[in-house]
N, C-alpha and C positions, 0 to 999 in steps of 0.2 A: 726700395719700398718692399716692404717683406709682404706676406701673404694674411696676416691678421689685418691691418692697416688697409690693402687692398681691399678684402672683404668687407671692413668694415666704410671703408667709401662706397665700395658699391652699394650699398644697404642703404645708405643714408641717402644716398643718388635717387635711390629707387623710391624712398620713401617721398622725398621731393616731390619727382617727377608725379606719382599719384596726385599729391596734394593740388601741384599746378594742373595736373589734366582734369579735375573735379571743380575748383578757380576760375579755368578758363572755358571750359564750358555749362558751366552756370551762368555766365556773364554772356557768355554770345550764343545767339539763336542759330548763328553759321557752322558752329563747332560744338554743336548740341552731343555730339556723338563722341567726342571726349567725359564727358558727363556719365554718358551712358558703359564706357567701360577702364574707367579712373581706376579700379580696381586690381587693373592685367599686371603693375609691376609689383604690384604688392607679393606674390607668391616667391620672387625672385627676389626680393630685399630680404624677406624674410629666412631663406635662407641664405644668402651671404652673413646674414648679424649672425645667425645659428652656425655657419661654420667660421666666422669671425673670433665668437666665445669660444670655441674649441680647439684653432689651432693654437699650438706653441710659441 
C-alpha cells in the first residue's frame, strides 16, 4: 500500500467517522456528547486528502 492510498483511506475514515459521531448522537439522548463534537476528525481527514493529492 503506498502512502497516496494510505492517506487517502485515512481521510475517507475520518470523514465517516464524523458523519457516524453526528448520526449517532442525534439519535441517542445517552451519547448526546458525540453530537456535541462530530467535528474533532474532520481537521485530520482533511489533511490526509491534502497530503493524499500531493504525494507521488
Amino acid at each position: 500500500m503506498n502512502k497516496k492510498s494510505l492517506y487517502t483511506v485515512l481521510g475517507v475514515l475520518c470523514i465517516a467517522a464524523s458523519v457516524a459521531m453526528y448520526m449517532i448522537g442525534k439519535n441517542s439522548s445517552h451519547l448526546s456528547e458525540l453530537k456535541d463534537f462530530w467535528w474533532m476528525p474532520l481537521p485530520l481527514g482533511a489533511i490526509a486528502l491534502l497530503l493524499a493529492s500531493r504525494t507521488k
